[in-house]
Backbone as a chain_set.jsonl record, in Angstrom:
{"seq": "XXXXXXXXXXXXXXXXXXXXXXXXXXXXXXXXXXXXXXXXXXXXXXXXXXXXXXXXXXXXXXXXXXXXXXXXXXXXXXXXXXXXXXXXXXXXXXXXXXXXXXXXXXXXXXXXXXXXXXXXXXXXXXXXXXXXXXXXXXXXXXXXXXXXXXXXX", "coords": {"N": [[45.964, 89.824, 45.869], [47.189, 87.024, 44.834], [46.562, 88.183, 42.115], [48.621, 90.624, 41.977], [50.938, 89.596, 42.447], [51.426, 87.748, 40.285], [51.526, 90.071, 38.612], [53.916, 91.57, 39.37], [55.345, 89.403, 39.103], [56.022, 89.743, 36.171], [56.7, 91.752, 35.442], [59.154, 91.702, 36.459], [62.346, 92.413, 35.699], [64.443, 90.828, 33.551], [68.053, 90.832, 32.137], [68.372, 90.483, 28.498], [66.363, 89.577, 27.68], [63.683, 89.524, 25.362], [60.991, 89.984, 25.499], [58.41, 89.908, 27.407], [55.675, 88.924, 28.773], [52.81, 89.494, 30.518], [49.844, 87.89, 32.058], [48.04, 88.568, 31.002], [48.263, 89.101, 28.228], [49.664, 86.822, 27.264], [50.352, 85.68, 24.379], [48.573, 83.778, 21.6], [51.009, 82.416, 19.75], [53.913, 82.466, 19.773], [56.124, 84.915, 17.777], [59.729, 85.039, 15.871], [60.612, 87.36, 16.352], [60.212, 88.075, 18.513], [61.248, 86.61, 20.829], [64.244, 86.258, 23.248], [61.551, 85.151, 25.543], [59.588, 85.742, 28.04], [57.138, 84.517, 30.19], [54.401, 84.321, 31.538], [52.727, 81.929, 33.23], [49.773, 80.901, 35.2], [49.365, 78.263, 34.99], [49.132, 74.471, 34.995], [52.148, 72.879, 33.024], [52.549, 70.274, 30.252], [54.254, 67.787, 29.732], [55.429, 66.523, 26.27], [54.897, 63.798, 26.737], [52.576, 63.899, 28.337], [53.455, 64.271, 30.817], [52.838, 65.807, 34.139], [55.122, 68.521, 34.212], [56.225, 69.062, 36.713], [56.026, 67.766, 39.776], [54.935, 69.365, 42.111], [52.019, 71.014, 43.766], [50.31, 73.995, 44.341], [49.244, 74.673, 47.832], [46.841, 75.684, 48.164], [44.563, 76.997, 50.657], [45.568, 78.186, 53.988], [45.172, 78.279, 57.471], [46.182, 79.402, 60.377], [46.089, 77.687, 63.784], [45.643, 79.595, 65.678], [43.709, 81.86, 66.826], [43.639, 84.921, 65.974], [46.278, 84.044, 63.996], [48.292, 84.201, 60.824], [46.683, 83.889, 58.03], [47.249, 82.222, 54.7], [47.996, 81.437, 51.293], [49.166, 79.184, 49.313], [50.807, 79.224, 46.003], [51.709, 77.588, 42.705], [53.316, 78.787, 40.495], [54.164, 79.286, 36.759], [57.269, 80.43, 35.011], [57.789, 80.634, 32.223], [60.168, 80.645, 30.021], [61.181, 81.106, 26.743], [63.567, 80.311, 24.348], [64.948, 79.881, 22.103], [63.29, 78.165, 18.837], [62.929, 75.051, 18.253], [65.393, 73.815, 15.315], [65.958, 72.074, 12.888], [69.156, 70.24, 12.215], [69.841, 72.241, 13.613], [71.431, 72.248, 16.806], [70.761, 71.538, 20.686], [72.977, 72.671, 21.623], [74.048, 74.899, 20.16], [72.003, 76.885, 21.171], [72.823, 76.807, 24.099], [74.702, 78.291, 25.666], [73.156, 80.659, 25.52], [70.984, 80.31, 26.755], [72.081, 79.662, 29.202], [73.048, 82.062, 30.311], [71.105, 83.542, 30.429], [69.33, 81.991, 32.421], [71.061, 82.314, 34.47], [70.57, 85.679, 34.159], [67.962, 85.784, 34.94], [67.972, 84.572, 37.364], [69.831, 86.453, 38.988], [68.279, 89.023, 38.457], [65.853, 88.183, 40.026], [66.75, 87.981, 42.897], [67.209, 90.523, 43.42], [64.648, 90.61, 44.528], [63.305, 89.308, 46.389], [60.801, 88.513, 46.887], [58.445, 90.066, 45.73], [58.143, 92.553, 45.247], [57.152, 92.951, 47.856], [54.74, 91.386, 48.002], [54.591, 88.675, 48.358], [54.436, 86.687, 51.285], [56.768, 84.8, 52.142], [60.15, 83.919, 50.319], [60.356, 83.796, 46.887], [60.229, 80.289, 46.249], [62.068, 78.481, 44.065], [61.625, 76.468, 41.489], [64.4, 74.969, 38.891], [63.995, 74.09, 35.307], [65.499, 73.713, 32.918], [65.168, 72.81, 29.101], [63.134, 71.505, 26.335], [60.175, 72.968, 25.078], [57.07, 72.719, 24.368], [55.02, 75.427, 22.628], [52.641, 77.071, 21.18], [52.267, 74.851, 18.952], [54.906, 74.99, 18.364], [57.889, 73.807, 19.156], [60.426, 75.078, 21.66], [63.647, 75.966, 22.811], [64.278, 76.123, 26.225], [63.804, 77.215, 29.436], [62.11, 76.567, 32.115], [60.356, 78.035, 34.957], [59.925, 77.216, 37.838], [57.774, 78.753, 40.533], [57.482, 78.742, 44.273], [54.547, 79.772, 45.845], [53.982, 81.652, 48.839], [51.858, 83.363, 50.016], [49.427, 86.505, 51.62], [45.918, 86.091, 52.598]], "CA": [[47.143, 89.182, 46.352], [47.949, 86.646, 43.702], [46.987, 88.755, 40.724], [49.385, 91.469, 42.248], [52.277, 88.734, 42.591], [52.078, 87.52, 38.887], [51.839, 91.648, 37.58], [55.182, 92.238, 39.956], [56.455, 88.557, 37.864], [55.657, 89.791, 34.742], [57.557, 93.116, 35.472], [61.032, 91.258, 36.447], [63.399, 92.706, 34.428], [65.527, 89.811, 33.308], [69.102, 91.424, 30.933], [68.929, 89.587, 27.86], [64.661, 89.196, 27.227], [63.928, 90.32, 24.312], [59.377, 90.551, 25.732], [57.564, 89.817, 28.801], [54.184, 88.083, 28.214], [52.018, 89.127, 31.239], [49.215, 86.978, 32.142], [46.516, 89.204, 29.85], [49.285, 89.193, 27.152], [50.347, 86.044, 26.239], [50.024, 84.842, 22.895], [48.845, 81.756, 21.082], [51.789, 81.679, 19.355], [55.556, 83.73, 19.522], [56.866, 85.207, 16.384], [60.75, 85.075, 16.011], [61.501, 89.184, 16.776], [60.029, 88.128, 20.549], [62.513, 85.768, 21.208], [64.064, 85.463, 23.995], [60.526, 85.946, 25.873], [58.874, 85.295, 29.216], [55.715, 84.045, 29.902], [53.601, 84.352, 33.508], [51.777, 80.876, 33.033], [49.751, 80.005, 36.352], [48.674, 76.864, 34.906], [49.856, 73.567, 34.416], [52.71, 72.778, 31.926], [52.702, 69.117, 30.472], [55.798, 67.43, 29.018], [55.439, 66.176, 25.422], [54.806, 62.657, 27.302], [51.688, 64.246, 28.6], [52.785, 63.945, 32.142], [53.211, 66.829, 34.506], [56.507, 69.093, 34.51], [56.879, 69.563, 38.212], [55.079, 67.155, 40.744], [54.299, 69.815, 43.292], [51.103, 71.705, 43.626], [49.881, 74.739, 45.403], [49.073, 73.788, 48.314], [45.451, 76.278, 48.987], [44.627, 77.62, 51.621], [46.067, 77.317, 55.246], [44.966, 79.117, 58.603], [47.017, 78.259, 61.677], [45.283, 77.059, 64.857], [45.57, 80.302, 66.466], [42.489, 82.731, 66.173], [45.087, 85.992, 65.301], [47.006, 83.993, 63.382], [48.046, 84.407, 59.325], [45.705, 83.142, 56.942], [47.87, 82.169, 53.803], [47.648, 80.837, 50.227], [50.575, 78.807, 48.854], [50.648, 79.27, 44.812], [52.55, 77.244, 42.558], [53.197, 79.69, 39.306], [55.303, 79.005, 36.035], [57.351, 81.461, 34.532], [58.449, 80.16, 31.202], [61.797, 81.301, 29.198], [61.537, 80.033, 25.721], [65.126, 81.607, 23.938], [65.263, 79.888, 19.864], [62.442, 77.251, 18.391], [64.035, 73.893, 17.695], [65.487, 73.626, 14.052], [66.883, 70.583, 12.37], [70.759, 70.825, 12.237], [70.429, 73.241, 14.899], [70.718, 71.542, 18.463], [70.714, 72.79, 21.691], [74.713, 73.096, 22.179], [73.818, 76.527, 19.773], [71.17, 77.991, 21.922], [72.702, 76.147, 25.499], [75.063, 79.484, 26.206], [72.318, 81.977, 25.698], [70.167, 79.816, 28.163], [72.606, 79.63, 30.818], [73.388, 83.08, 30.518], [69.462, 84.23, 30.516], [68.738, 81.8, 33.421], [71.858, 83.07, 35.46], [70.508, 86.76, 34.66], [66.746, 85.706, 35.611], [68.546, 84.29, 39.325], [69.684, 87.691, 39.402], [66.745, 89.427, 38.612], [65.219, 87.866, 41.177], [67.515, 88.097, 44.064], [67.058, 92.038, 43.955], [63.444, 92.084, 44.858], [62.766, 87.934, 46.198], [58.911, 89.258, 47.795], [58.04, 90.298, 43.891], [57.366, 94.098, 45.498], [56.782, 92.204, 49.104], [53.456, 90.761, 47.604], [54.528, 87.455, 48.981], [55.26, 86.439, 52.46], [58.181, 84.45, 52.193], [61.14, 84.918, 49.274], [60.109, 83.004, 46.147], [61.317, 79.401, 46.235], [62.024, 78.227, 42.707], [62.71, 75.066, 40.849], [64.507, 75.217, 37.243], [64.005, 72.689, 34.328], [65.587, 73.687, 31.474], [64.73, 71.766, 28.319], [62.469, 71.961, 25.268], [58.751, 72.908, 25.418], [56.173, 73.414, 22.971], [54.076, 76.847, 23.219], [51.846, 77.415, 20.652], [52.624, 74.44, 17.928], [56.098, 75.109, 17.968], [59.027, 73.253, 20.145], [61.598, 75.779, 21.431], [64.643, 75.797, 23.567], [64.142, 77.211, 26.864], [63.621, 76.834, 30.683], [60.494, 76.988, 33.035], [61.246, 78.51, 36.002], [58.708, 76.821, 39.059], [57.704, 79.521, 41.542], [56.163, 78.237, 45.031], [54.814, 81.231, 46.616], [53.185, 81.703, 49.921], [50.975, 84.854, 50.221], [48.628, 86.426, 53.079], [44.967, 86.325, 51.967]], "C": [[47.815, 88.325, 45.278], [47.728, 87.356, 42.492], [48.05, 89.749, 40.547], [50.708, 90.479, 42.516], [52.71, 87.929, 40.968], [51.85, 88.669, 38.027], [53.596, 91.671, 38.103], [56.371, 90.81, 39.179], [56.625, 88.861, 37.327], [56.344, 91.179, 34.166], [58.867, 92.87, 35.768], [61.513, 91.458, 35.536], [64.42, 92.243, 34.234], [66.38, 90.759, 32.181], [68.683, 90.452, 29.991], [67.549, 89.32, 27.014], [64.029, 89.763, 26.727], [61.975, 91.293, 25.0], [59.077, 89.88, 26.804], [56.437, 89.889, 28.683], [53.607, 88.136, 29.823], [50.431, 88.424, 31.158], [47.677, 87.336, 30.946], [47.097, 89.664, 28.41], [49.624, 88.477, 26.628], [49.712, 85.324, 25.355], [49.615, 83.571, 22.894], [50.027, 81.703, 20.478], [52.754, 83.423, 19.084], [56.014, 84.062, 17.91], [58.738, 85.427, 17.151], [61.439, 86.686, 16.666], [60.471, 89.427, 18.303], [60.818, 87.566, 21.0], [63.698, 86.941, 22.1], [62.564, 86.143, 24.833], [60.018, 85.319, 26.775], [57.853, 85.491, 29.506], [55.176, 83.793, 30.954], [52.926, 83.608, 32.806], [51.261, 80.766, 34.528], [48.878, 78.992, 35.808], [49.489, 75.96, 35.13], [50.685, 72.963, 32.93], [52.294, 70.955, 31.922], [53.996, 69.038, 29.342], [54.855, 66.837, 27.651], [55.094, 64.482, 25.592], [53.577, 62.837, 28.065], [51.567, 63.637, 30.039], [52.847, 65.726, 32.616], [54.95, 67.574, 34.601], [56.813, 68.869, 35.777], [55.743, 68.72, 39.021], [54.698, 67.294, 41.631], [52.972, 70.838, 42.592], [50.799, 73.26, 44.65], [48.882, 74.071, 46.611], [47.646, 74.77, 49.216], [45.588, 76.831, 50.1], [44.745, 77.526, 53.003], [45.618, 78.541, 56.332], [45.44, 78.188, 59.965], [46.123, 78.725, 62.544], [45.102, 78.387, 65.765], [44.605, 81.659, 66.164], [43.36, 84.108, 65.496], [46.167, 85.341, 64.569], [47.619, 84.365, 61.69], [47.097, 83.65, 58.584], [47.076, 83.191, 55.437], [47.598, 81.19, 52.773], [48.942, 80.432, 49.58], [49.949, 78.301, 47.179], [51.608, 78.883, 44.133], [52.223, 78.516, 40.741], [54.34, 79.378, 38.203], [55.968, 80.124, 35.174], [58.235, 80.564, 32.949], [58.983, 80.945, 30.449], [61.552, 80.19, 28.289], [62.541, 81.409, 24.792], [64.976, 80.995, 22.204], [64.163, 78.812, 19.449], [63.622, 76.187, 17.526], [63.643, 73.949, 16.024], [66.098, 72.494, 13.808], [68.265, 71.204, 11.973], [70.818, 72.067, 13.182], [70.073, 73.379, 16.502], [70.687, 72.477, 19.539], [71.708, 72.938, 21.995], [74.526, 74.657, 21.235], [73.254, 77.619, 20.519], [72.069, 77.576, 23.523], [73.915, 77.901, 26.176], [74.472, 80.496, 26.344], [71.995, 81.955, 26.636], [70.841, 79.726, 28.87], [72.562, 80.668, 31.3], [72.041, 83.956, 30.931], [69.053, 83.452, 31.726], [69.947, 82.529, 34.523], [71.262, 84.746, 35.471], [69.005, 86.672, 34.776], [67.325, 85.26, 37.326], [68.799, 85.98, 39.422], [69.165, 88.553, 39.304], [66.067, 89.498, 39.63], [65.507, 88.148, 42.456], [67.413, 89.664, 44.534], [65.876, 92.074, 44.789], [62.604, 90.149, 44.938], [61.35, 87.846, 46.313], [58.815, 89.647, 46.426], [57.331, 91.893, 44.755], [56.8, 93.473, 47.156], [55.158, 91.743, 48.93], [53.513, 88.921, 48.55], [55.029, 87.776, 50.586], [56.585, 86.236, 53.046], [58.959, 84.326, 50.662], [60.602, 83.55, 48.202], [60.98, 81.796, 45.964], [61.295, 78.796, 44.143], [62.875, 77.188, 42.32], [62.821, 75.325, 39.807], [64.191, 74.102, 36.928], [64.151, 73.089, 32.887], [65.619, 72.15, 30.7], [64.056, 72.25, 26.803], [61.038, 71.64, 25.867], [58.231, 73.963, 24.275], [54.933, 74.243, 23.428], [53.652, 77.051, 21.189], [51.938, 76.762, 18.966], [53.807, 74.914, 17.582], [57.196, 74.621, 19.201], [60.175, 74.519, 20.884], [62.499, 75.093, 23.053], [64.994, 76.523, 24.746], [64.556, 76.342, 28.325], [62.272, 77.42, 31.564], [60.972, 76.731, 34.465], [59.714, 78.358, 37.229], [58.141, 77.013, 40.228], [56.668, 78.568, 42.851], [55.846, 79.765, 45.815], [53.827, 80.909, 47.887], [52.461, 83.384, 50.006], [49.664, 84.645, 51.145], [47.502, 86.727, 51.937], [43.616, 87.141, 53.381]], "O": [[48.872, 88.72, 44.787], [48.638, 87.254, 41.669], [48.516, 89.951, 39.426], [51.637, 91.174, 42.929], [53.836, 87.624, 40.576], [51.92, 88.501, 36.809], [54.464, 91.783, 37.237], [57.549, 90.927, 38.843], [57.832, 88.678, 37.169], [56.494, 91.578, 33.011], [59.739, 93.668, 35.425], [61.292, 90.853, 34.487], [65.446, 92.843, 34.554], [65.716, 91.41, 31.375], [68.547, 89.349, 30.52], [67.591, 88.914, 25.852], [63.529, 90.714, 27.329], [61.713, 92.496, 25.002], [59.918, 89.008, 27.021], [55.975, 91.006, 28.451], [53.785, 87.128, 30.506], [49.877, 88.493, 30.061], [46.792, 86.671, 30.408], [46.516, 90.42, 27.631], [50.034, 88.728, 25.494], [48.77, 84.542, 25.487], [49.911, 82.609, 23.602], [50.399, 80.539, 20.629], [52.568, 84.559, 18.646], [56.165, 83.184, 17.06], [59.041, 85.768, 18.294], [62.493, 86.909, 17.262], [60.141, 90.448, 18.907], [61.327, 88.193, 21.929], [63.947, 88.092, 21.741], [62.375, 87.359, 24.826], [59.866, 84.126, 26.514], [57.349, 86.577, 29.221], [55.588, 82.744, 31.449], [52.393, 84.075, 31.799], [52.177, 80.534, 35.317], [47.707, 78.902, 36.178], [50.623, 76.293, 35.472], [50.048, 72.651, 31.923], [51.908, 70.332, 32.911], [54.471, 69.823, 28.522], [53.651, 66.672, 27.849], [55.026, 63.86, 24.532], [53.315, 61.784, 28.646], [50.65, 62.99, 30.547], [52.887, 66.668, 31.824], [55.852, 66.921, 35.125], [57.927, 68.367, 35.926], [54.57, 69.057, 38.865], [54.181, 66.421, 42.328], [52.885, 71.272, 41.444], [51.279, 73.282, 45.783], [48.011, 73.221, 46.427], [47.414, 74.684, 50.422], [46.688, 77.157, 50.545], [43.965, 76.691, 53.462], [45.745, 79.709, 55.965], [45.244, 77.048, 60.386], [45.459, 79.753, 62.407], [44.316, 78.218, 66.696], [44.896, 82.404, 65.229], [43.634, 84.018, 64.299], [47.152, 86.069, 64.437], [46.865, 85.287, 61.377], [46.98, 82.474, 58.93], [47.732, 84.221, 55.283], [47.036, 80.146, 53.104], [49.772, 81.302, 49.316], [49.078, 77.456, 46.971], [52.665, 79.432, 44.441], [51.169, 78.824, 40.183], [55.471, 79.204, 38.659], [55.158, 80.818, 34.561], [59.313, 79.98, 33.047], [58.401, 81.979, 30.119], [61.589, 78.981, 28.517], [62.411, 82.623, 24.633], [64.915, 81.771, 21.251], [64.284, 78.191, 20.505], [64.547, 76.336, 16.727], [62.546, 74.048, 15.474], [66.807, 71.976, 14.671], [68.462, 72.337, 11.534], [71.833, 72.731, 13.388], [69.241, 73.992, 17.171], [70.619, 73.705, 19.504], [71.674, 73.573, 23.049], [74.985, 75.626, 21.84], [73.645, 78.783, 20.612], [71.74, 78.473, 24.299], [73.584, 78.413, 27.246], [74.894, 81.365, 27.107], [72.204, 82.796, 27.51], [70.162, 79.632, 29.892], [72.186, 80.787, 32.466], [72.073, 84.927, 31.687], [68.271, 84.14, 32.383], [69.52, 83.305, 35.378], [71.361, 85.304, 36.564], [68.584, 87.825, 34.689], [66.882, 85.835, 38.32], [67.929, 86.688, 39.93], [69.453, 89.333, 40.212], [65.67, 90.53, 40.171], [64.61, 88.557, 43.195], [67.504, 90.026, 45.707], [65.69, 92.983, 45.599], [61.788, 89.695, 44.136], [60.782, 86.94, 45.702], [59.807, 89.068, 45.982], [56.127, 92.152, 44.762], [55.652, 93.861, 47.371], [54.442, 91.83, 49.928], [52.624, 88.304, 49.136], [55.719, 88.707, 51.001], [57.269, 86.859, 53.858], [58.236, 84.696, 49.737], [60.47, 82.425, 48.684], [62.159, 81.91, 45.63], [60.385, 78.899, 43.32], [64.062, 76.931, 42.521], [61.872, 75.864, 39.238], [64.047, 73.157, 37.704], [63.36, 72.934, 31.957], [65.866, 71.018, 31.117], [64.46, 73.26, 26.228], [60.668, 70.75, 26.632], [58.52, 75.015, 23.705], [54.096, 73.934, 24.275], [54.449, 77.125, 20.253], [51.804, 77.466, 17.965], [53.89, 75.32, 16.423], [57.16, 75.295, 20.231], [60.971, 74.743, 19.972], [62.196, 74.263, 23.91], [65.818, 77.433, 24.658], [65.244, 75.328, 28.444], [61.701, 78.51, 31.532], [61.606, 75.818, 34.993], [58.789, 79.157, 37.373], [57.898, 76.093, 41.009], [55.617, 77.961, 42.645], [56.656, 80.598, 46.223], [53.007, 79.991, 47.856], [53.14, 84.41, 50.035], [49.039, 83.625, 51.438], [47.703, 87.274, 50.853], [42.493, 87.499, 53.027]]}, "num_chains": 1, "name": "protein.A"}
């Protein structure tokens, strides 16, 4: 159930992305001719301030009160978009049109197919946070895209 919901992430075919880093794929560290490139993390990101990115969690496992009822697992999953590695003299007003344009065609990506292959229950809710985040000793210029999912177990 969830390893079949971050293969059907990791297969979204965002326009614009240059590689797609599933979960038995991603690198310690991006070379420039991957760029722009997405990244099935289900861990925790931390900010450069070493708190958490996003202050929700999955929220385990739930069985409602009714003996036939669903059994379900609510999974929080990160999909990280990193698009250029920060350079000196080159801010983010250079890269900030790619990234709008790559998170507007990850929304629509998504919107075809919200159930990732109907693996989930209900339609993936998702918080953005573009920004800068460092993946593998290097800063870049991206957005991490904060799936909550609910799935039957």
């Amino acid at each position: 159930m969830f390893r079949t919901a971050l293969d059907q992430l990791a297969l979204l075919s965002v326009s614009g992305v240059q590689t797609h880093f599933a979960i038995e794929s991603v690198p310690q560290a991006l070379r420039r001719g991957q760029l722009p490139a997405l990244l099935v993390l289900p861990v925790e990101l931390q900010t450069t301030h070493n708190r958490r990115l996003f202050p929700e969690r999955g929220e385990g496992f739930e069985a409602l009160a009714f003996a036939n009822g669903p059994r379900t697992a609510t999974f929080a999953v990160t999909h990280l978009l990193l698009v250029a590695p920060v350079a000196a003299g080159r801010g983010l007003q250079t890269h900030l049109p790619t990234l709008i344009d790559l998170i507007d065609s990850y929304f629509t990506a998504l919107a075809a197919d919200v159930t990732l292959g109907s693996t989930l229950l209900e339609p993936a809710r998702v918080l953005v946070e573009p920004g800068t985040f460092e993946y593998g000793g290097t800063a870049y210029h991206g957005c991490a895209f904060r799936h909550r999912w609910v799935v039957s177990v």
